[in-house]
C-alpha angles and dihedrals in degrees: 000000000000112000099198095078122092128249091228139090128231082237099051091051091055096052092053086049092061098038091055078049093052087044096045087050095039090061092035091051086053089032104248100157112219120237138189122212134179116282093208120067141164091231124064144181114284097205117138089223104046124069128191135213115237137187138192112257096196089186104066114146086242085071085230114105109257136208118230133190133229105222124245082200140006087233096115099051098040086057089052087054091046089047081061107048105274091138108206111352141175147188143193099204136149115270132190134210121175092235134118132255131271152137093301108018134061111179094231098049140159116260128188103197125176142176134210123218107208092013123123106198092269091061087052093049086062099056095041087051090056090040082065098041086059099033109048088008095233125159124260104305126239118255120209124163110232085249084055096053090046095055102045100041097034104022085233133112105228090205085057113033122104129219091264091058091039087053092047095049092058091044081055099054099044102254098165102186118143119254091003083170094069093054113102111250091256094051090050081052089053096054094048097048085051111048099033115024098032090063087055104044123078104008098136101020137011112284121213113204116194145178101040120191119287089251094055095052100106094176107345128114117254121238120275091208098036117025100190090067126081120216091235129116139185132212121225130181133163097344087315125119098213114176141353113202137178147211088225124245107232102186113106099201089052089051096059094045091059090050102055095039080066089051085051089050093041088055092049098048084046107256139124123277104242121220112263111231103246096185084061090050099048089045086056086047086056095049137289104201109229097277135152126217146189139200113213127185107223096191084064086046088061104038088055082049097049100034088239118177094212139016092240091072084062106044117071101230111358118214086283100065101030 
């Protein structure tokens, strides 16, 4: 096997050429300028879920060898640019996540990623919802709250449930993991989500779910009329997860709480604090207009469009053979 070679074909290139081209029409025709910002930062996410590369710069103008980040999103650095009057924006950038490869995930992958200045998330849904319309050519997608999905796949509210039903559900449905006790209630939620109501969601068209639990927010806003909902969705379609998007969060105190309330869950669960990204605070201290966004992975984009197996058959040289 020669390892040089790429994992593409011509014609697959070609079909991520155009669809960049489609994307890049589809905001210019709406004017979303597009942006570029940095992919390394001193800053980086605190989710417990997510973990980040980084790297020793030893030139740093304090003359002390300091560690960057490679970003999982561009999130932080777009936020700074709508703090200071960008108005919508977007961007197609590289992203990295420390995880390993698979069907759907690379860790060095293609994100589009845009914000809506104006937009709550059920504005946003709409336009994602029409990105994909023109994009994959699907029919108008299914909306379900994530109460809704619950209810009708599980027969359980998730706002209401306890650890004991959650426990039983998964008992029920064969979930079969060691010491599931011992799993946070969001993290038996997530299991459940994943391995019983995302098989059956999306098959035919794209499936918005919305309104996740509270706990679950990151850096959405919470709902004024129901605050144990986050105004937060996901987009699934054919066994891919495709987007998660927010109405943002703009308070700067709130922010830090929840970041460093990751920090408190990384540290229990024994991993390393991760260092808050203080630029992106003191943006938010300066103003975030009310915006929604939204992170999408194009190379799950195209291979949905070109009914790829892997993601591999869509990315030029995966971290293999990178």
């Amino acid at each position: 096997m020669q390892f040089w070679q790429p994992t593409t074909t011509h014609q697959a290139r070609i079909a991520r050429a155009a669809l960049l081209r489609t994307i890049r029409e589809f905001f210019y025709t709406r004017n979303v300028l597009e942006v570029d910002t940095p992919l390394l930062s001193k800053g980086t996410v605190t989710d417990e879920h997510l973990e980040a590369f980084d790297t020793c710069f030893n030139y740093d103008q304090s003359g002390k060898p300091t560690k960057l980040y490679l970003q999982t999103s561009p999130e932080y650095a777009m936020k700074r640019l709508l703090c200071a009057d960008s108005g919508s924006i977007y961007q197609i950038c590289k992203a990295f996540r420390h995880e390993s490869e698979g069907r759907w995930h690379n860790p060095e992958f293609t994100m589009l990623e845009w914000y809506r200045v104006g937009f709550d998330h059920v504005a946003l849904m709409d336009e994602v919802d029409a990105l994909l319309q023109e994009t994959l050519g699907t029919e108008p997608s299914d909306k379900m709250s994530y109460q809704q999905a619950f209810q009708t796949y599980l027969n359980i509210d998730p706002l209401c449930a306890n650890d004991e039903e959650l426990l039983e559900a998964m008992e029920q449905q064969g979930i079969d993991i060691h010491e599931p006790e011992t799993l946070s209630f969001d993290s038996k939620l997530q299991l459940l989500f994943s391995y019983i109501i995302e098989p059956q969601i999306g098959s035919n068209t794209p499936c918005f779910i919305y309104d996740f639990p509270a706990t679950q927010a990151a850096l959405a806003r919470l709902n004024s009329d129901d605050p144990r909902v986050a105004e937060r969705f996901e987009v699934y379609f054919k066994g891919a997860e495709l987007a998660n998007g927010f109405n943002e969060l703009n308070a700067a105190n709130e922010q830090r709480k929840r970041f460093e309330n990751d920090n408190e869950k990384r540290r229990a669960s024994g991993l390393s604090s991760k260092p808050i990204d203080e630029n992106f605070l003191n943006a938010l201290e300066a103003g975030l207009p009310l915006c929604s966004g939204v992170a999408l992975g194009v190379d799950r984009l195209l291979m949905l469009k070109t009914e790829a197996k892997h993601i591999s058959d869509v990315i030029n040289f995966p971290v293999s053979r990178a």
